[in-house]
PQR file of N, CA, C, O and H, with PARSE charges and radii, in Angstrom:
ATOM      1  N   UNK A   1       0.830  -1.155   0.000 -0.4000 1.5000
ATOM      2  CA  UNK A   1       0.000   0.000   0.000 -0.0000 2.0000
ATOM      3  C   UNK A   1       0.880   1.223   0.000  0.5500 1.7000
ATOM      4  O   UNK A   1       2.045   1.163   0.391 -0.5500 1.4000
ATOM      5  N   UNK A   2       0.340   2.297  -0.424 -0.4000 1.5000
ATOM      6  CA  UNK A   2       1.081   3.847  -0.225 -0.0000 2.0000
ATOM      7  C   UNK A   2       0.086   4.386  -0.021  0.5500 1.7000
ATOM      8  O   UNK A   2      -1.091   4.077  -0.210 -0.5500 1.4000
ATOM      9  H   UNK A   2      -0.607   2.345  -0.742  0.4000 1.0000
ATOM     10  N   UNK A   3       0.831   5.679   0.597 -0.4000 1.5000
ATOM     11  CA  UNK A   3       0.577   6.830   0.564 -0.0000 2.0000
ATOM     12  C   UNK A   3       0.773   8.195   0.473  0.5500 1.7000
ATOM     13  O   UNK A   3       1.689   8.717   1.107 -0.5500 1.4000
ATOM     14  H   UNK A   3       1.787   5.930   0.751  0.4000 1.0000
ATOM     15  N   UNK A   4      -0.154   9.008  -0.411 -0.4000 1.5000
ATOM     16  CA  UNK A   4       0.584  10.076  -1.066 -0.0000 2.0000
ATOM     17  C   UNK A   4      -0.350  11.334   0.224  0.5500 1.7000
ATOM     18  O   UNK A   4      -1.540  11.497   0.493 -0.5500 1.4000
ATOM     19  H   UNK A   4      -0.898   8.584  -0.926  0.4000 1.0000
ATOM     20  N   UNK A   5       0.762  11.898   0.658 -0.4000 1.5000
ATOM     21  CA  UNK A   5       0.204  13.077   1.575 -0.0000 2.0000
ATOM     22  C   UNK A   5       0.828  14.054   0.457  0.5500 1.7000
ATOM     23  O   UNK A   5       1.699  13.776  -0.368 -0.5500 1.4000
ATOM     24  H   UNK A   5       1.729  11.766   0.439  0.4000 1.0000
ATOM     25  N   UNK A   6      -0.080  15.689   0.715 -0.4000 1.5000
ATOM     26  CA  UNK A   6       0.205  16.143   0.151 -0.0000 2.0000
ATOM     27  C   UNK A   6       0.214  16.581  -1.639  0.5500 1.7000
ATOM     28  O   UNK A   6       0.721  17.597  -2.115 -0.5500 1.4000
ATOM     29  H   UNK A   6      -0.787  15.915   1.385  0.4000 1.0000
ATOM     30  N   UNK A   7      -0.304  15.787  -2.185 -0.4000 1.5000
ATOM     31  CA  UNK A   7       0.218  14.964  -3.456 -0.0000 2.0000
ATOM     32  C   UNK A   7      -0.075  16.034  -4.238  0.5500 1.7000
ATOM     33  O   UNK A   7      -1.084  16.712  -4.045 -0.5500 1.4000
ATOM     34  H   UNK A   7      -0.716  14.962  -1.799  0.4000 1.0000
ATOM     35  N   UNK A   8       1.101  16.360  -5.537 -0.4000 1.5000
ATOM     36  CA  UNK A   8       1.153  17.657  -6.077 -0.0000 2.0000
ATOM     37  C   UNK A   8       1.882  18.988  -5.468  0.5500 1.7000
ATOM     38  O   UNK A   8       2.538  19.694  -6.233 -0.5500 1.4000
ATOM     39  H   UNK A   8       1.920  15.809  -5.694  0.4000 1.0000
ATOM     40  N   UNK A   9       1.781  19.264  -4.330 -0.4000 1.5000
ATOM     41  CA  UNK A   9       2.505  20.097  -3.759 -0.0000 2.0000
ATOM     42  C   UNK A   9       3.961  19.903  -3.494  0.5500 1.7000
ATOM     43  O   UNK A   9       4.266  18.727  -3.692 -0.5500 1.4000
ATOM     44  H   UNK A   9       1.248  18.690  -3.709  0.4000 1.0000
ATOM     45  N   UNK A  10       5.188  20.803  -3.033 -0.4000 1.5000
ATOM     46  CA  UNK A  10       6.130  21.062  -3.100 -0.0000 2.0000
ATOM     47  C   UNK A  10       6.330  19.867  -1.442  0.5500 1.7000
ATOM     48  O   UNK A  10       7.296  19.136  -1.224 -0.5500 1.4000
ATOM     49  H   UNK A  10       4.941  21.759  -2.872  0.4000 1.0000
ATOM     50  N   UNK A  11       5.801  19.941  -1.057 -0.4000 1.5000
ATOM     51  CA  UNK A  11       5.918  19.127   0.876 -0.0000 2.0000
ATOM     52  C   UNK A  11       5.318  17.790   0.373  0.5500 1.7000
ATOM     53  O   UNK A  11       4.975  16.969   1.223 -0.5500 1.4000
ATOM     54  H   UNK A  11       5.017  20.535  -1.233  0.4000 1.0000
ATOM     55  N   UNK A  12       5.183  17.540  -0.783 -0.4000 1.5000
ATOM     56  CA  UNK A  12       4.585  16.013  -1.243 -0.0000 2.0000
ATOM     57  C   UNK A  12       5.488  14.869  -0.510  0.5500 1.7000
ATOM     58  O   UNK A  12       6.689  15.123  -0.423 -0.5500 1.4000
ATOM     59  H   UNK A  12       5.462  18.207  -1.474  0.4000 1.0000
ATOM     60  N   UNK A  13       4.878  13.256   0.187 -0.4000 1.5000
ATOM     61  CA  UNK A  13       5.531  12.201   0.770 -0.0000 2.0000
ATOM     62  C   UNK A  13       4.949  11.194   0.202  0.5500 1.7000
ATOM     63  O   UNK A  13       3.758  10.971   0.424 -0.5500 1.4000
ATOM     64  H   UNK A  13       3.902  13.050   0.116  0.4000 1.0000
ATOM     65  N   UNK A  14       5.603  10.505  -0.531 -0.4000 1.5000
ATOM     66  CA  UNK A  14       5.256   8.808  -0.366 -0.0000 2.0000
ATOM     67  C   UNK A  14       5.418   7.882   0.575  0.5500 1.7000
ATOM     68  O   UNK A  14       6.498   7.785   1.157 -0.5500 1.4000
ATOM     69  H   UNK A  14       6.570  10.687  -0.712  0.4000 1.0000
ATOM     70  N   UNK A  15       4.466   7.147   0.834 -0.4000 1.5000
ATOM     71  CA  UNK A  15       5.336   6.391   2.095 -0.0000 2.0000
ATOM     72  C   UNK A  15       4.644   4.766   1.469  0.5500 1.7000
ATOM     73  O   UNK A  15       3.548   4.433   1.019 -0.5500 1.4000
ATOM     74  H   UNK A  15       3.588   7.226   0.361  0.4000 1.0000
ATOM     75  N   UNK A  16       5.553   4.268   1.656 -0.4000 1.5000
ATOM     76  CA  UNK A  16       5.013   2.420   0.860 -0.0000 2.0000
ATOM     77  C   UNK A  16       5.332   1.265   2.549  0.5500 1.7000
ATOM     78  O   UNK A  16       6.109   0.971   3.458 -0.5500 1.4000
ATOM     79  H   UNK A  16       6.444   4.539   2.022  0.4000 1.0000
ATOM     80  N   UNK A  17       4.284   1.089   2.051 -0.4000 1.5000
ATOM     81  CA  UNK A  17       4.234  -0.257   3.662 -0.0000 2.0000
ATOM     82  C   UNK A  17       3.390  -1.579   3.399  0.5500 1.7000
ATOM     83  O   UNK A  17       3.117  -1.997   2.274 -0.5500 1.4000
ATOM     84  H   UNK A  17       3.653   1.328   1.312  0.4000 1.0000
ATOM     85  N   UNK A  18       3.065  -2.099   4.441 -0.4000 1.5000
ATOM     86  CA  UNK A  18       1.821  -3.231   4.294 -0.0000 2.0000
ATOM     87  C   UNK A  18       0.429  -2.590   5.018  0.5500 1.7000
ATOM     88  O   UNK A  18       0.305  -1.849   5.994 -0.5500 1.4000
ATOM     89  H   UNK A  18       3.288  -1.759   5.354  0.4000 1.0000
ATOM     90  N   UNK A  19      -0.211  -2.987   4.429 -0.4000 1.5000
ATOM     91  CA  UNK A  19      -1.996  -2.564   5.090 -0.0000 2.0000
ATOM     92  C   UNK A  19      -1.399  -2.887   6.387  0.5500 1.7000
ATOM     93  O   UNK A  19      -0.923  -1.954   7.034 -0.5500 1.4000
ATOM     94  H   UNK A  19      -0.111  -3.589   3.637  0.4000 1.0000
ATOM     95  N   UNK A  20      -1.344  -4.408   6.992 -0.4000 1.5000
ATOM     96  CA  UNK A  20      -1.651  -4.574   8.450 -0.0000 2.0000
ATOM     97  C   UNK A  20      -0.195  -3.529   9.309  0.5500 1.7000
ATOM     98  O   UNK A  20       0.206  -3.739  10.453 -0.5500 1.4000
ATOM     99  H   UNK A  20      -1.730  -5.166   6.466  0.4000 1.0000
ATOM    100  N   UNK A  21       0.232  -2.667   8.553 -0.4000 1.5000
ATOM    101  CA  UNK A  21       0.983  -1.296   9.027 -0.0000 2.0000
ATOM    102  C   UNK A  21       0.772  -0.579   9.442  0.5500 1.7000
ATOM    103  O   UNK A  21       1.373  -0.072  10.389 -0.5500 1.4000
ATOM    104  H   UNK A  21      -0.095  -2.496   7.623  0.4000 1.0000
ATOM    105  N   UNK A  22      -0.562  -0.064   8.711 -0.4000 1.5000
ATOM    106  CA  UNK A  22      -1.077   1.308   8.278 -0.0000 2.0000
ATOM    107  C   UNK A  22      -0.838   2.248   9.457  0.5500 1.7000
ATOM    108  O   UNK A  22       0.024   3.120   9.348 -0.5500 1.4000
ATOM    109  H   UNK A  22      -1.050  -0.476   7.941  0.4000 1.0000
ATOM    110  N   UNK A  23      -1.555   2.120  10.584 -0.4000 1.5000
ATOM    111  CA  UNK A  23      -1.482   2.981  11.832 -0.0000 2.0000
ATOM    112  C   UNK A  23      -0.099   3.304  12.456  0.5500 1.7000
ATOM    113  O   UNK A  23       0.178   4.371  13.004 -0.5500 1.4000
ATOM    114  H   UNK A  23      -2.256   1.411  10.673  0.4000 1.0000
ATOM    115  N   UNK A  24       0.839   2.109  12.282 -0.4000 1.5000
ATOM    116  CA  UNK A  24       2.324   2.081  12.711 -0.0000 2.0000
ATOM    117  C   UNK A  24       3.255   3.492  11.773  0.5500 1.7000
ATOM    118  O   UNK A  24       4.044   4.370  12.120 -0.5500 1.4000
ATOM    119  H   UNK A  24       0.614   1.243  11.836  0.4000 1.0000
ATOM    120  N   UNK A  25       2.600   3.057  10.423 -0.4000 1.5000
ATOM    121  CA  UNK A  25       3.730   4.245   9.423 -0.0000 2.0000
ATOM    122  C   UNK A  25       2.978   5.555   9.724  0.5500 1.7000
ATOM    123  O   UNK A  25       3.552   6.492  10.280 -0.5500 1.4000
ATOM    124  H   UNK A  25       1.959   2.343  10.141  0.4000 1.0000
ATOM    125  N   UNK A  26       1.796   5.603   9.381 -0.4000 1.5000
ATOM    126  CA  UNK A  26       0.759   6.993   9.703 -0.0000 2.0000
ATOM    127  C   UNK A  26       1.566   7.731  10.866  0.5500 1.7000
ATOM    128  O   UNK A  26       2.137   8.814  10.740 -0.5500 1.4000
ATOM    129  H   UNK A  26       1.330   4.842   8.929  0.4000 1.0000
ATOM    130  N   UNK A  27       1.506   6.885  12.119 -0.4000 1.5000
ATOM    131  CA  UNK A  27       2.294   7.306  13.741 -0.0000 2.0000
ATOM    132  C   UNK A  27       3.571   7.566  13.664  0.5500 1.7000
ATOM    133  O   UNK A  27       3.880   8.701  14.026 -0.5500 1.4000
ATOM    134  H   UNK A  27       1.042   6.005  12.221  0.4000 1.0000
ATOM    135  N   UNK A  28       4.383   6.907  13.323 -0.4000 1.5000
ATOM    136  CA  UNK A  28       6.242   7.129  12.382 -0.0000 2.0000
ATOM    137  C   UNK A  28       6.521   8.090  11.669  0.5500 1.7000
ATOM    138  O   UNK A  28       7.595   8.684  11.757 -0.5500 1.4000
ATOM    139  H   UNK A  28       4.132   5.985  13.029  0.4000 1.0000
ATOM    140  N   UNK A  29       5.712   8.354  10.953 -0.4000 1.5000
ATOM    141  CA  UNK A  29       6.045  10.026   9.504 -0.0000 2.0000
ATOM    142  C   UNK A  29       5.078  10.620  10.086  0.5500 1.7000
ATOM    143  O   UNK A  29       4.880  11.592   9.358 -0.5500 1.4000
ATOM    144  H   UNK A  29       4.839   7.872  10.881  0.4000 1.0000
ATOM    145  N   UNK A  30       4.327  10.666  10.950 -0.4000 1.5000
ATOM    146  CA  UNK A  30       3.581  11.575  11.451 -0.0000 2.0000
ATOM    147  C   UNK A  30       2.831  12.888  10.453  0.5500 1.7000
ATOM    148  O   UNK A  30       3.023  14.101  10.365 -0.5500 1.4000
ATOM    149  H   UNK A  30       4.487   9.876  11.541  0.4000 1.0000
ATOM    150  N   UNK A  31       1.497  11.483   9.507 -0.4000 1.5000
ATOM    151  CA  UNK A  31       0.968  11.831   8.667 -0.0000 2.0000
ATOM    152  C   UNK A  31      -0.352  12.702   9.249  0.5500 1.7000
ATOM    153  O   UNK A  31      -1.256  12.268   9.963 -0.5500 1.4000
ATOM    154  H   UNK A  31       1.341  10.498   9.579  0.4000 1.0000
ATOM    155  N   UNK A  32      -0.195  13.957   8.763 -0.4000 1.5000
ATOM    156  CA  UNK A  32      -1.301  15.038   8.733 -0.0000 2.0000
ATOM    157  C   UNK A  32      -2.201  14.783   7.973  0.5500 1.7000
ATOM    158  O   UNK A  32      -3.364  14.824   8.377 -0.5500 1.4000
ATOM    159  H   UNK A  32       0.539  14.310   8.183  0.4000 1.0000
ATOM    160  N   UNK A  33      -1.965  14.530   6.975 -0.4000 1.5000
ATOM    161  CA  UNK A  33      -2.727  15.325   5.288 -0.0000 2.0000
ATOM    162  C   UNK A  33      -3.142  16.330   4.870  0.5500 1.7000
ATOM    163  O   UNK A  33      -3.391  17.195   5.709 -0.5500 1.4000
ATOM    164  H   UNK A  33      -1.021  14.497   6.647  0.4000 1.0000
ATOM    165  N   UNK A  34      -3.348  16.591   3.657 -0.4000 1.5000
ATOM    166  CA  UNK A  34      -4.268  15.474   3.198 -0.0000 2.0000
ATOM    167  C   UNK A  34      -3.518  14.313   2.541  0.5500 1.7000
ATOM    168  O   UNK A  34      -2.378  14.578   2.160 -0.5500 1.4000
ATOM    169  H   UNK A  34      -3.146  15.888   2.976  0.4000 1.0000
ATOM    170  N   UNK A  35      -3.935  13.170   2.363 -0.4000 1.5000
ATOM    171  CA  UNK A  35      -3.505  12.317   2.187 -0.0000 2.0000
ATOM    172  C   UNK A  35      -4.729  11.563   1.612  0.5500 1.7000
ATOM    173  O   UNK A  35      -5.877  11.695   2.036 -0.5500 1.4000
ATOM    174  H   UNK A  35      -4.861  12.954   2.673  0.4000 1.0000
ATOM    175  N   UNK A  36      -4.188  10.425   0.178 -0.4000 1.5000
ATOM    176  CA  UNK A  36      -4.548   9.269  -0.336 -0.0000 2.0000
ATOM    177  C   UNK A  36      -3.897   8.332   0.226  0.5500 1.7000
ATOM    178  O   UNK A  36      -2.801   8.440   0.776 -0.5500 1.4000
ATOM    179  H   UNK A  36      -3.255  10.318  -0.166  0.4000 1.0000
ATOM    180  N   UNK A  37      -4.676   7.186   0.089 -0.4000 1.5000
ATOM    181  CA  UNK A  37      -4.346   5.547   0.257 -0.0000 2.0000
ATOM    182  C   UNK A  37      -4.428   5.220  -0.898  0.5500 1.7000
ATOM    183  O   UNK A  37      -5.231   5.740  -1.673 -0.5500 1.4000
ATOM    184  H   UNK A  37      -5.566   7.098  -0.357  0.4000 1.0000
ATOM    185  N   UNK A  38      -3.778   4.487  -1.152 -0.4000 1.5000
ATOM    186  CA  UNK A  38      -3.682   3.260  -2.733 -0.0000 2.0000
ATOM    187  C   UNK A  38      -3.249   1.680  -2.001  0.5500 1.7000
ATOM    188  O   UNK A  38      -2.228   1.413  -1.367 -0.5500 1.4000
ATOM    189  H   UNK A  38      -3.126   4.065  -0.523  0.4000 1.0000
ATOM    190  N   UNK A  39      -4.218   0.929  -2.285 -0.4000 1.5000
ATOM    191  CA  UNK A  39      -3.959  -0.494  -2.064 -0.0000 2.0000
ATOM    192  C   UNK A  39      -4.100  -1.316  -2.841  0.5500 1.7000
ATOM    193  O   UNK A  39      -5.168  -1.399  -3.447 -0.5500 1.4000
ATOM    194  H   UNK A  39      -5.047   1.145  -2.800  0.4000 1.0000
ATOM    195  N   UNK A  40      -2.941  -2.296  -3.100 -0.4000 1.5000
ATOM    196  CA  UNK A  40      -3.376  -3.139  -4.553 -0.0000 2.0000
ATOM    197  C   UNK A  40      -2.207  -2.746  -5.395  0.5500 1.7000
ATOM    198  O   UNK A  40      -1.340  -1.955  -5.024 -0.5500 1.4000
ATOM    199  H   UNK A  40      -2.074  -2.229  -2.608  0.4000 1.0000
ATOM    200  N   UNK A  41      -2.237  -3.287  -6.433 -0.4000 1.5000
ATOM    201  CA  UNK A  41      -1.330  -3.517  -7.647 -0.0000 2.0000
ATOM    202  C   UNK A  41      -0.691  -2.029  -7.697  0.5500 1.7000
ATOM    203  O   UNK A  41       0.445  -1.695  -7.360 -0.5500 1.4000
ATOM    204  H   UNK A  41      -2.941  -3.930  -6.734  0.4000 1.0000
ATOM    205  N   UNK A  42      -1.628  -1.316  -8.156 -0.4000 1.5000
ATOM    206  CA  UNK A  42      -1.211   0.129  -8.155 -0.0000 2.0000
ATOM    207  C   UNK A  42      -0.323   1.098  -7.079  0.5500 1.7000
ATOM    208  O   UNK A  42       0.129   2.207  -7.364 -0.5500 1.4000
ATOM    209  H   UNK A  42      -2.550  -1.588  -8.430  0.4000 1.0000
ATOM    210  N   UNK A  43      -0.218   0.577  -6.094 -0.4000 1.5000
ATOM    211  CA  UNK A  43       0.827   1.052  -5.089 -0.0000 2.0000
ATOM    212  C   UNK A  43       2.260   0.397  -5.665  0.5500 1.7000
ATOM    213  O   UNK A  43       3.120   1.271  -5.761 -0.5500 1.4000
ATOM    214  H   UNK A  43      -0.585  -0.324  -5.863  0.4000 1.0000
ATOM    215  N   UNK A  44       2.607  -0.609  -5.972 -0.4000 1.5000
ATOM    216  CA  UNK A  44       4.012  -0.426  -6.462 -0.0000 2.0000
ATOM    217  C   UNK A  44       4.503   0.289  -7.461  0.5500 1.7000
ATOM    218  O   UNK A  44       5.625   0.167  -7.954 -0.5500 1.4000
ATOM    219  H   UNK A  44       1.908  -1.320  -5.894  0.4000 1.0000
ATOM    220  N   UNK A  45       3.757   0.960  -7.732 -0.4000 1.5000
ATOM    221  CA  UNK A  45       3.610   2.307  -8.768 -0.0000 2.0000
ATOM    222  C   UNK A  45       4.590   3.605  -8.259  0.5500 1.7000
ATOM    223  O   UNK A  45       5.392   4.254  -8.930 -0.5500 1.4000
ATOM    224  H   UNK A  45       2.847   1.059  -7.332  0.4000 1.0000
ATOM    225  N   UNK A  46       4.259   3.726  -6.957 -0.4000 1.5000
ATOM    226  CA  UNK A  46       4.103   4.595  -5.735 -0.0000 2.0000
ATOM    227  C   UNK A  46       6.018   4.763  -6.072  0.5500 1.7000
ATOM    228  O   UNK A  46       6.348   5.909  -6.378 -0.5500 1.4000
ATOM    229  H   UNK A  46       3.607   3.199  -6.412  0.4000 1.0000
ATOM    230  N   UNK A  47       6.989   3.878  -6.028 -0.4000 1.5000
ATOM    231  CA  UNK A  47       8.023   3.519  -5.620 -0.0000 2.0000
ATOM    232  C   UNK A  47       8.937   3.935  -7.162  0.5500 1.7000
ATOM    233  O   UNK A  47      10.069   4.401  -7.296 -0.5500 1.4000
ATOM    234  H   UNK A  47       6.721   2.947  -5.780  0.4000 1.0000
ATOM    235  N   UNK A  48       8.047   3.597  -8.039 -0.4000 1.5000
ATOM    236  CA  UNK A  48       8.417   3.558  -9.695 -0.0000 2.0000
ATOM    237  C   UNK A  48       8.757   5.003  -9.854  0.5500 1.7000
ATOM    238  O   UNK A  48       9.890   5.478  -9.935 -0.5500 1.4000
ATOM    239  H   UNK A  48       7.128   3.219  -7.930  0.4000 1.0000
ATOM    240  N   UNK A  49       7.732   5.569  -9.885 -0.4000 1.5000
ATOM    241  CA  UNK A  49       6.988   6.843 -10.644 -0.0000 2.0000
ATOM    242  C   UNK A  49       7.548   8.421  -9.328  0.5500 1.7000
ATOM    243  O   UNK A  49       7.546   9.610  -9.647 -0.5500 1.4000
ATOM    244  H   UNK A  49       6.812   5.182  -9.819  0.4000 1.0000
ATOM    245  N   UNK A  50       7.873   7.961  -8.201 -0.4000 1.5000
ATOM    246  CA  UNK A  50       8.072   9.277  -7.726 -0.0000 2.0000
ATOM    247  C   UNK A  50       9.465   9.816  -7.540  0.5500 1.7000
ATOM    248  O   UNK A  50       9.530  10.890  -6.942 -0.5500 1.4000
ATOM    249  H   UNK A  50       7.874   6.995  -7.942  0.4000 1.0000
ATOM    250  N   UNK A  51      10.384   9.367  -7.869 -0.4000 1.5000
ATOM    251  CA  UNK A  51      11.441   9.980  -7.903 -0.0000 2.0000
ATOM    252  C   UNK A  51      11.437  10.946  -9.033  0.5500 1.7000
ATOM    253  O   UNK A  51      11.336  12.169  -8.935 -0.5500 1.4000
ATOM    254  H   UNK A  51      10.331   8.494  -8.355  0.4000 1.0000
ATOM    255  N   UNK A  52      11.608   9.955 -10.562 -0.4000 1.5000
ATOM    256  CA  UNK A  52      11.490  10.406 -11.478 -0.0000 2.0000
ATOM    257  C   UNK A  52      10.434  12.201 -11.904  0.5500 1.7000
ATOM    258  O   UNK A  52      10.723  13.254 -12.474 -0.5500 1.4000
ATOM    259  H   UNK A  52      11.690   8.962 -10.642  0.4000 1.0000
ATOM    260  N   UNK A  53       9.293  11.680 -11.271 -0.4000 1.5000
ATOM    261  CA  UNK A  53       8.313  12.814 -11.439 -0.0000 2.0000
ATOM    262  C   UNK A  53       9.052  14.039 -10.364  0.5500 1.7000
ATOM    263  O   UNK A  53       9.137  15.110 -10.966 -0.5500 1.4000
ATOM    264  H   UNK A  53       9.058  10.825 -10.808  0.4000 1.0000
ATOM    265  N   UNK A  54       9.446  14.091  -9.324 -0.4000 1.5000
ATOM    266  CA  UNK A  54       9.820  14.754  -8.907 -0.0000 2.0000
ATOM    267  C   UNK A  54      11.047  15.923  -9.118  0.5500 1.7000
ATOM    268  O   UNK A  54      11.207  17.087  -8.750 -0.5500 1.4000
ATOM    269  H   UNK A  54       9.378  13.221  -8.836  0.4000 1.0000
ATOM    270  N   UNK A  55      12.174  14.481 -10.293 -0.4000 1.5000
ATOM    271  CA  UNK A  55      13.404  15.363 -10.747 -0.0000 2.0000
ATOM    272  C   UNK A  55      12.830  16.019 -12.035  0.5500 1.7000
ATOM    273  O   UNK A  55      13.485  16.962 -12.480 -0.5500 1.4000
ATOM    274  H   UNK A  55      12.044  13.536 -10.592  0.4000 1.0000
ATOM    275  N   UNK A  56      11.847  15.704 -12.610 -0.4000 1.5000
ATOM    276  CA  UNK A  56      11.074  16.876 -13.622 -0.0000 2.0000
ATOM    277  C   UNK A  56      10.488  17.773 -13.177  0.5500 1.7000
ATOM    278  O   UNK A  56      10.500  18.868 -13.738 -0.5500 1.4000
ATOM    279  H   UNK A  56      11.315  14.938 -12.248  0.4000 1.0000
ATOM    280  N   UNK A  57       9.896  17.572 -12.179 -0.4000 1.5000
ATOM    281  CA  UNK A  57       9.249  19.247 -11.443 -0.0000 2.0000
ATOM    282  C   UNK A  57      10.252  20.012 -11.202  0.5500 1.7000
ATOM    283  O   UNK A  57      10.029  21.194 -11.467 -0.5500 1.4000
ATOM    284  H   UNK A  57       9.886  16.682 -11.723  0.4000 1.0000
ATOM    285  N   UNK A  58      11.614  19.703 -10.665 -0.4000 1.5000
ATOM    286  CA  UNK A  58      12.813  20.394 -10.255 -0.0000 2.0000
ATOM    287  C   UNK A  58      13.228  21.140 -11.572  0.5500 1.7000
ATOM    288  O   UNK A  58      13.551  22.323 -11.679 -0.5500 1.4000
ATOM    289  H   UNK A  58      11.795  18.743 -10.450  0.4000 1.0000
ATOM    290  N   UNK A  59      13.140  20.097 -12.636 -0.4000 1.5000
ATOM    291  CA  UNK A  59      14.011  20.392 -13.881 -0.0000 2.0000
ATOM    292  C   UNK A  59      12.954  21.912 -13.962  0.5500 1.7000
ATOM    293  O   UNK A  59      13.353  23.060 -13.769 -0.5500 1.4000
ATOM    294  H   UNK A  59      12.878  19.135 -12.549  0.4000 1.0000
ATOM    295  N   UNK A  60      11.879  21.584 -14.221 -0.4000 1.5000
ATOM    296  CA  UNK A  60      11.202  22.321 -14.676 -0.0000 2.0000
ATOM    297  C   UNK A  60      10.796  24.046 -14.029  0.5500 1.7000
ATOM    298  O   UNK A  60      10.244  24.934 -14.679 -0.5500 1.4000
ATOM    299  H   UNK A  60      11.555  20.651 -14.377  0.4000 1.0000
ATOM    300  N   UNK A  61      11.270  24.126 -12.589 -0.4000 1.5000
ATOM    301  CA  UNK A  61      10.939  24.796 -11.724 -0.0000 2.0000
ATOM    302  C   UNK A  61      12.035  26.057 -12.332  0.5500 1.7000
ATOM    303  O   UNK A  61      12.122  27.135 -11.745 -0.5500 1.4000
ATOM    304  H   UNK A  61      11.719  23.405 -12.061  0.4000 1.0000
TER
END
């Protein structure tokens, strides 16, 4: 599972864990939000896709 706090903004976090986690990482990064959940296939996405997207916002900034 992930989660995107923030998502789009400059303070954007991914955080990738297991569901039976959830409350443990939330309490650890000491998630505010706003924040999405993604569970399922599509969270190893989470791990792929955000570095990359991030050094293009930079490029681009």
């Amino acid at each position: 599972m992930a989660i995107v706090e923030n998502g789009t903004r400059p303070e954007e976090r991914v955080l990738t864990g297991r569901l039976d986690d959830l409350g443990g990482l939330v309490a650890r990064h000491a998630v505010t939000g706003p924040a999405m959940l993604f569970v399922g296939e599509v969270a190893a996405f989470a791990e792929a896709f955000v570095e990359p997207a991030r050094q293009l916002q930079e490029a681009a900034a």
